[in-house]
N, C-alpha and C positions, 0 to 999 in steps of 0.2 A: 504494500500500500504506500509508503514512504515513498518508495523509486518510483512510482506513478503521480504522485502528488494528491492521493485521492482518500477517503474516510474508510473505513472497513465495513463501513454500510452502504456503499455504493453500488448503484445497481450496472447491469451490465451497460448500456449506453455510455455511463459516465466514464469506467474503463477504459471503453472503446475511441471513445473521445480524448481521451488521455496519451493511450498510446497513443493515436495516429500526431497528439501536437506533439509529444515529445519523440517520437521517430522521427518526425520533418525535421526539425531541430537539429540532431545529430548525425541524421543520416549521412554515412562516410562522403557519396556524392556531393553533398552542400555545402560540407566542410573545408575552403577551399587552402586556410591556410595549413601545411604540413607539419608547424610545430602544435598546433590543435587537434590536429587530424587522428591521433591515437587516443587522446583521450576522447574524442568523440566517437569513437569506432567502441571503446570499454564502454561507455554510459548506451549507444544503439543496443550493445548485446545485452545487458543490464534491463536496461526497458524492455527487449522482450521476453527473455527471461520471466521477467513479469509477467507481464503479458500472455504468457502461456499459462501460466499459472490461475490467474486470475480470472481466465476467459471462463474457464475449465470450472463447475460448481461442485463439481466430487474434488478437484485438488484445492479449492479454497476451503 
């Protein structure tokens, strides 16, 4: 919930909405300078991470 930015009572929209802003955000493509470029590629994989998680109502 933390690495999404979202409540532990949120329903699924509000996840869904989550990820897609913070993948736009990090996503390695967007990221153009190369000394950010890695931490931005840890925080994508991070978020979906999440994201898999969280979709998911038997792993939550």
């Amino acid at each position: 919930y933390a690495t999404l930015g979202i409540p532990p009572n949120a329903d699924q929209n509000v996840i869904r909405k989550a990820y897609k802003r913070l993948a736009l955000l990090n996503h390695p493509d967007k990221i153009q300078d190369p000394a950010k470029r890695a931490e931005g590629v840890e925080k994508f994989r991070q978020v979906q991470a999440a994201y898999d998680v969280l979709k998911d109502d038997a792993k939550r």
